[in-house]
C-alpha positions as CSV (number, residue, x, y, z in Angstrom):
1,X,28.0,13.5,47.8
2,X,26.6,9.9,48.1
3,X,23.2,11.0,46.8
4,X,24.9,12.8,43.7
5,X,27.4,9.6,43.4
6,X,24.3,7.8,43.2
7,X,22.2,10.2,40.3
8,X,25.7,10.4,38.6
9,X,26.3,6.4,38.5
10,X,22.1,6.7,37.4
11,X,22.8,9.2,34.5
12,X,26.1,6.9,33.1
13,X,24.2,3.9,32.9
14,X,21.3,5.6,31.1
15,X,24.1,6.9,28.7
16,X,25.4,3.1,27.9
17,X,22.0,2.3,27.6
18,X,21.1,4.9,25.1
19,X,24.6,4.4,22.9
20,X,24.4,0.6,22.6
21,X,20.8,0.1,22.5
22,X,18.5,2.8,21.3
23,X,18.9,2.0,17.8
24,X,22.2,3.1,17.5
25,X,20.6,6.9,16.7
26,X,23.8,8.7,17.0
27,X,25.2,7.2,13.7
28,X,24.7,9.5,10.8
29,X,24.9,6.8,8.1
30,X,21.1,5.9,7.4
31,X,20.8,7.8,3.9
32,X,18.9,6.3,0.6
33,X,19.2,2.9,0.2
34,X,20.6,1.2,-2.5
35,X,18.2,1.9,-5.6
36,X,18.5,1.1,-9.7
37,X,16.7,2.9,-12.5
38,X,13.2,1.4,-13.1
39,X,12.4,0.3,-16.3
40,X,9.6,2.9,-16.2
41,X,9.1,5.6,-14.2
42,X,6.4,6.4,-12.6
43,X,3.9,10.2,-12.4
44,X,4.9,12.5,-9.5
45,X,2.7,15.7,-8.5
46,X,5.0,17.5,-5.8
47,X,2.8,18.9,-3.8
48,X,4.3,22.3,-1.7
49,X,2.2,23.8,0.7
50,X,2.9,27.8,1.3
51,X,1.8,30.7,3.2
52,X,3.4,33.6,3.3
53,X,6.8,32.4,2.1
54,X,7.6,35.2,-1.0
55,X,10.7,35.9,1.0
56,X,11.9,31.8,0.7
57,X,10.1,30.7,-2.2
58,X,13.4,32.3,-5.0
59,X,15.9,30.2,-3.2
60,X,13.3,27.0,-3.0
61,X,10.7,26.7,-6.0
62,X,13.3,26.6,-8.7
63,X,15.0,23.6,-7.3
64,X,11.9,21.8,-7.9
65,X,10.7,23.0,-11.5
66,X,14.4,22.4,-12.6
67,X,14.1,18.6,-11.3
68,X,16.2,15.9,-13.9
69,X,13.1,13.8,-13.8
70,X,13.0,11.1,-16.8
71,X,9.0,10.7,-16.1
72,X,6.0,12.4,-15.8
73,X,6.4,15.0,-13.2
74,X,4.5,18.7,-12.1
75,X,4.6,20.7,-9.3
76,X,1.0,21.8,-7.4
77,X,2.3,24.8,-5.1
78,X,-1.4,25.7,-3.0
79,X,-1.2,29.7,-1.5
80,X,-3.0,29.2,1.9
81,X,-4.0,32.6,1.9
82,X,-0.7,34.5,2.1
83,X,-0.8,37.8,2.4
84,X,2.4,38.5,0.5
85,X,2.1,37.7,-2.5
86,X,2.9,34.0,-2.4
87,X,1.5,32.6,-5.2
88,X,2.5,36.0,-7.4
89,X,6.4,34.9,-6.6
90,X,6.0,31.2,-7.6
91,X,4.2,32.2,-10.9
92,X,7.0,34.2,-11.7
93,X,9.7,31.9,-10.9
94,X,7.9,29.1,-13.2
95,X,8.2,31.9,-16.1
96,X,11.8,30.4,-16.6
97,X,10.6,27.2,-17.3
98,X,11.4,23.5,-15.3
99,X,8.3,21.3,-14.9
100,X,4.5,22.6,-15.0
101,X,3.7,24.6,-12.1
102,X,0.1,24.8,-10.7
103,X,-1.0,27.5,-8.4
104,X,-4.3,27.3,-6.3
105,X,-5.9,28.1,-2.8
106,X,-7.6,26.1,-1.1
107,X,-11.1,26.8,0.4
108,X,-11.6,28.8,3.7
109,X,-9.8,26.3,6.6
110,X,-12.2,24.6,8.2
111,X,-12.9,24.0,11.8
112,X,-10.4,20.4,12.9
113,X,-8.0,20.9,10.2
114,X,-4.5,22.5,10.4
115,X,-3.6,24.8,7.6
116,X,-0.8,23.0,6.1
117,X,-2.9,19.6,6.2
118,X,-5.9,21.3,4.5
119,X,-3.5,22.9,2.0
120,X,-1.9,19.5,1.6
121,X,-5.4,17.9,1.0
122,X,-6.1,20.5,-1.5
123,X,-3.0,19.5,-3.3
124,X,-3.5,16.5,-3.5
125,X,-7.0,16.4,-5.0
126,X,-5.7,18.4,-7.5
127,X,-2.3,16.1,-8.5
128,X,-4.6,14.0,-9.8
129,X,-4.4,10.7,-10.1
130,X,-0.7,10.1,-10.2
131,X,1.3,7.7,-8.8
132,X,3.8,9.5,-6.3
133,X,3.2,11.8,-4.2
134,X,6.6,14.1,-3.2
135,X,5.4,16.8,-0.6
136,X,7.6,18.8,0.5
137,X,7.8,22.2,2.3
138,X,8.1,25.5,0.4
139,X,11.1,26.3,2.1
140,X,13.2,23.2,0.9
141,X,15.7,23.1,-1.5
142,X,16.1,20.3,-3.5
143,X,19.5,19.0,-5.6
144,X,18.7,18.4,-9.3
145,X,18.4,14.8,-9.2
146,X,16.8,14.6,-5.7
147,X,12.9,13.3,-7.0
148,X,14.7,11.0,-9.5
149,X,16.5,9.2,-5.9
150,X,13.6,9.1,-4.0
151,X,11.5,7.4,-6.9
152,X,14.4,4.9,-7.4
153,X,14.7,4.0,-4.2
154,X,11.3,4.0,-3.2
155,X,11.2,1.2,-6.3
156,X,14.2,-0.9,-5.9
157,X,13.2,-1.1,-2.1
158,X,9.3,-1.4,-2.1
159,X,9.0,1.1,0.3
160,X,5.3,2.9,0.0
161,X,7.4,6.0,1.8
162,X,10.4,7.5,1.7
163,X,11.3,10.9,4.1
164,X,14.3,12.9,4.3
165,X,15.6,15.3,7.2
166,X,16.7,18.0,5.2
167,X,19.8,19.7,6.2
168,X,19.0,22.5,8.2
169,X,20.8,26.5,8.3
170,X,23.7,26.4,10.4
171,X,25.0,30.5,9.1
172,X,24.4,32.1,12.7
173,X,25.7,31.2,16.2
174,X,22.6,30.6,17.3
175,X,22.0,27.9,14.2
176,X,25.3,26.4,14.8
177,X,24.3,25.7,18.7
178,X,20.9,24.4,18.1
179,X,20.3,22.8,14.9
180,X,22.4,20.0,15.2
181,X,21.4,19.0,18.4
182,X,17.4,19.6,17.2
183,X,18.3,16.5,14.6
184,X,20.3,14.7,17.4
185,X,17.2,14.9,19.8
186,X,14.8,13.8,17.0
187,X,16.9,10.6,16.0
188,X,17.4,10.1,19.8
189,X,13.2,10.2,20.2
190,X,12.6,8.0,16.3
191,X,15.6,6.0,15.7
192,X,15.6,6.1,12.5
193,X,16.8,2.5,12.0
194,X,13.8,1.2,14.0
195,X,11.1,3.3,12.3
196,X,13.1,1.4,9.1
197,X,12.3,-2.0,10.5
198,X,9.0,-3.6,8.9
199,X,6.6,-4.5,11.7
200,X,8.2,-1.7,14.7
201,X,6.0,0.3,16.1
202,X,8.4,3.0,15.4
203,X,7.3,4.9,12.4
204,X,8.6,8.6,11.8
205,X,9.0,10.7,8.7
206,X,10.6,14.5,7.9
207,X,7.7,16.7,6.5
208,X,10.0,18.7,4.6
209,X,10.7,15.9,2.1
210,X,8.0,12.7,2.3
211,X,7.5,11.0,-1.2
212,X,4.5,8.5,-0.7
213,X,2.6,6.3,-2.8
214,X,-0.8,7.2,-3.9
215,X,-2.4,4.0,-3.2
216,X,-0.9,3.9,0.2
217,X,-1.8,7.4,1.4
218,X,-5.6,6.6,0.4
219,X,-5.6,2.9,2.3
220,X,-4.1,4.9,5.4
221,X,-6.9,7.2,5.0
222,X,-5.6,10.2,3.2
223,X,-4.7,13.3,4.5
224,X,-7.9,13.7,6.2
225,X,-6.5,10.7,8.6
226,X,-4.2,13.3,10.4
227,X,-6.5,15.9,9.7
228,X,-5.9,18.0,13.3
229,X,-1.7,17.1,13.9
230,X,0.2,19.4,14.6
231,X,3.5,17.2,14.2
232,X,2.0,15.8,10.5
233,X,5.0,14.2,9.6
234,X,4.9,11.4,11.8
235,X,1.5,10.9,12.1
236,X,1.4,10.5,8.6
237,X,4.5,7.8,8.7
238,X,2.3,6.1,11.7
239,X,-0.4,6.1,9.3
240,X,1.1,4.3,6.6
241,X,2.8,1.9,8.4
242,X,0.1,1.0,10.5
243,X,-2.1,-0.2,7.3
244,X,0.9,-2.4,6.0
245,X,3.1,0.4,4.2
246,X,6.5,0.2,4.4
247,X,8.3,3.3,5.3
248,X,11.8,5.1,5.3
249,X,13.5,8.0,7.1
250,X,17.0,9.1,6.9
251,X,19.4,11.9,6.6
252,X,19.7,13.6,3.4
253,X,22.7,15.0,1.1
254,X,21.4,17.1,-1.3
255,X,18.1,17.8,-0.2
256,X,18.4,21.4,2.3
257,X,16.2,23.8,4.2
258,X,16.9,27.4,3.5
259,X,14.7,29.1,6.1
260,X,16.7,31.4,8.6
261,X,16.4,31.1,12.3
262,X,19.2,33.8,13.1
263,X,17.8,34.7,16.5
264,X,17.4,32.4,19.7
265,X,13.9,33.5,19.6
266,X,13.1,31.9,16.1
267,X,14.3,28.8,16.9
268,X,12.7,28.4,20.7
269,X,9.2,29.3,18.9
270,X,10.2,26.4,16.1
271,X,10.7,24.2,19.0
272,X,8.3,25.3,21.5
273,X,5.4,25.7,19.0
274,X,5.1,21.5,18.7
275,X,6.9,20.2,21.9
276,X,4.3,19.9,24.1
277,X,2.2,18.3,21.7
278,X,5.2,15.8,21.2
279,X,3.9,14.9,24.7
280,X,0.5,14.3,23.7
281,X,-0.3,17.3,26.1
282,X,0.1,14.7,28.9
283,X,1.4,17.0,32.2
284,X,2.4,13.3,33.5
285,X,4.6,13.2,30.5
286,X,5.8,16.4,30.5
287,X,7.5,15.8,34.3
288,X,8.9,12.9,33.0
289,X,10.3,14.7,30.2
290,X,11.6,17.2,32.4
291,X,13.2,14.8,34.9
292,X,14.7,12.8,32.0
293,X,16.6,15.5,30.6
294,X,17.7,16.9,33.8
295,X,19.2,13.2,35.0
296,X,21.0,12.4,31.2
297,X,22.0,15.9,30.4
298,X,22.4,17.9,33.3
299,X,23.7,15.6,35.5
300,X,27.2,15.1,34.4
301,X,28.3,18.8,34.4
302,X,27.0,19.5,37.8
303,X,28.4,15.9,39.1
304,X,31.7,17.0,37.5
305,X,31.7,20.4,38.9
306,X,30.5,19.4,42.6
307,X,32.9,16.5,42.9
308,X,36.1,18.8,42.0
309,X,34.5,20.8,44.8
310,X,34.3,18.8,47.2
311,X,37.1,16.3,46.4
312,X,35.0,13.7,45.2
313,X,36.6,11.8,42.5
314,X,34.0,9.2,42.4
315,X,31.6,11.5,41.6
316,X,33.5,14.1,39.1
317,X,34.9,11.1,37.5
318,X,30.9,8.9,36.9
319,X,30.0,12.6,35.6
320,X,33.1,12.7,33.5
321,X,32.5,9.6,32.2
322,X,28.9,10.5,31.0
323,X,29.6,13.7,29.9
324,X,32.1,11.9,27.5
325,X,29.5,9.4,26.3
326,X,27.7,12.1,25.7
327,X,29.5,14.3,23.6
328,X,30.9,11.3,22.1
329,X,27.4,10.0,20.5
330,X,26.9,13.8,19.9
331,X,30.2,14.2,17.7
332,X,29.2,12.5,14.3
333,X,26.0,14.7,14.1
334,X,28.3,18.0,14.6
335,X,30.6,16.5,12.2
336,X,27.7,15.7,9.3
337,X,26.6,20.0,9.6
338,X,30.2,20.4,9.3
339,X,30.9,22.3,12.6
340,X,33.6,21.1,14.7
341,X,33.4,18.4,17.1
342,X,35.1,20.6,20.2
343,X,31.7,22.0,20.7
344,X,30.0,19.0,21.3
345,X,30.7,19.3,25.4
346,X,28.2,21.8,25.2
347,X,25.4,19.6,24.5
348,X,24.0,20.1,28.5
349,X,24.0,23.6,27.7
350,X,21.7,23.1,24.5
351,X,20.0,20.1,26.5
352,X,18.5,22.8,29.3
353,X,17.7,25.6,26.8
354,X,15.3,22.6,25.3
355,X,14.2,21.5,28.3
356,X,12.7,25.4,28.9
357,X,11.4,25.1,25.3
358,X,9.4,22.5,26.3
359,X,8.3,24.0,29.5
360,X,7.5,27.0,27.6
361,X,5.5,25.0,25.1
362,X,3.0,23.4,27.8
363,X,2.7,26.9,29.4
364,X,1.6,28.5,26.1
365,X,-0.8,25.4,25.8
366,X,-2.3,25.7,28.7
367,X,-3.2,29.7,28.8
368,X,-5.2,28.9,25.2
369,X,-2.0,29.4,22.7
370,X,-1.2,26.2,21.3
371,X,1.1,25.7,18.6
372,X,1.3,29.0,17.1
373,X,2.3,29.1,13.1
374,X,1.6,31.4,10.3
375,X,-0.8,33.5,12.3
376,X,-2.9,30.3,13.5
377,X,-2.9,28.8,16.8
378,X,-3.7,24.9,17.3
């Protein structure tokens, strides 16, 4: 019991420590700052990478072509070389009308590149020389007014990028158990109030919804900087902010993802597919990961159910007490996907089903299977 009394005591302080001074990460407030109209607006190409997506793209696309956008704007959807008729879908969705849709594939993917980076760069080249870039994820839907926020507030703030994490599915059990805490564990690794701050070396961004200048995406290198990462979204923030951009990430209200994940196994391969790489493939980092997460989140529960045991209320009660932090930090991200905050004391649960995703991840790296998406492996 003194050992555990001692972990226990361990895992409460590192709860203060995270509440009070990891960027305050469990607040759900950080959405678009406040923005006015510019006198003029400025040319957007929105720029959707897709393979094999038919199934998503009628829910998506015409979110985008029906955009309220008082400037020059066009969508660039590239087909990576579905083999579902991809591209057949989103020509047939822009027969109802909305903003000019253009439909290409890229060339054959060459060797360094991933394939949604090469389809990116593709995209790009063909927007043109415009001066916004929105690229977003063919499975995102957006609200009608959604570009015309982002280019606002990317102009009223003089921010060279502005990302949003779109609200994810939360229909199945599975969804409602995950999800949240996938966004929690994200905000707890990037707070986004740091990667906010000019000049911290925090820098993150949400891939499914990244508008970027032009001008700053080409002095960070273009897409051909982050040519080979497999977690693009961040690498591209990194990338701007490292060669004097200014960038932005928060949560978003009307922008959504409509992809399903109803099993557990969709959701460990969504997770597992780019967790190890997350840990820059580092085995070093990987124990640490492994020990962190067992000493924050599984600590309490087995402190609280070992003390009661043995009659230990030093112990149950330190666990208690961190268990309750926990949950507590945990509540206002339940409460933003609109599921009820009695289910955040399950968070350990969640906690150790992503601490085997990660495992699982650096096992699949390591016998030659990388990050596995679309039919490619990285």
């Amino acid at each position: 019991m003194t050992f555990l009394l001692w972990v226990s005591v361990s895992s409460l302080l590192a709860w203060v420590w995270l509440a009070v001074c990891r960027g305050l990460f469990w607040r759900t407030d950080v959405r678009l700052p406040p923005r006015e109209e510019p006198e003029r607006w400025p040319s957007v190409a929105v720029v959707v990478p897709a393979r094999d997506e038919a199934e998503v793209l009628p829910l998506s696309l015409p979110s985008l072509l029906a955009q309220k956008y008082p400037g020059p704007a066009r969508v660039v959807l590239v087909d990576d070389h579905s083999g579902d008729g991809t591209g057949e879908v989103a020509r047939r969705l822009a027969a109802d009308g909305g903003l000019p849709l253009t439909v290409a594939v890229p060339p054959p993917l060459p060797s360094g590149w991933t394939g949604k980076l090469w389809a990116l760069r593709h995209g790009v080249e063909l927007a043109g020389d415009v001066d916004l870039l929105l690229l977003t994820d063919a499975d995102i839907a957006h609200g009608p007014t959604s570009l015309a926020e982002l280019v606002a507030a990317a102009g009223s703030n003089g921010l060279d990028l502005v990302s949003q994490m779109a609200r994810l599915r939360v229909a199945t059990g599975w969804e409602r158990l995950v999800v949240p805490a996938f966004v929690y564990f994200f905000a707890q690794l990037y707070p986004f109030r740091w990667s906010n701050r000019p000049g911290a070396r925090t820098a993150a961004a949400a891939g499914g919804c990244t508008l970027v200048r032009r001008e700053a995406l080409e002095r960070a290198g273009g897409v051909a900087a982050i040519r080979g990462a497999v977690i693009d979204d961040v690498s591209l923030a990194r990338a701007v902010k490292r060669t004097g951009g200014r960038t932005w990430l928060g949560l978003a209200d009307r922008v959504a993802s409509v992809r399903p994940y109803p099993r557990l196994a969709d959701l460990w391969r969504m997770v597992s597919r780019s967790a190890y790489a997350q840990l820059r493939h580092s085995p070093l980092l990987l124990l640490g990961t492994v020990l962190g997460l067992g000493l924050v989140y599984l600590v309490p529960p087995v402190a609280v159910a070992a003390g009661l045991a043995a009659g230990a209320p030093a112990v149950w009660g330190t666990g208690a007490a961190a268990w309750a932090l926990m949950a507590g930090t945990f509540a206002p991200m339940l409460r933003y996907y609109r599921q009820p905050v009695a289910a955040a004391p399950l968070l350990p649960f969640t906690a150790g089903l992503y601490l085997l995703m990660t495992v699982d991840s650096a096992v699949r790296h390591w016998r030659g299977r990388g990050a596995v998406w679309k039919g490619r492996t990285y």
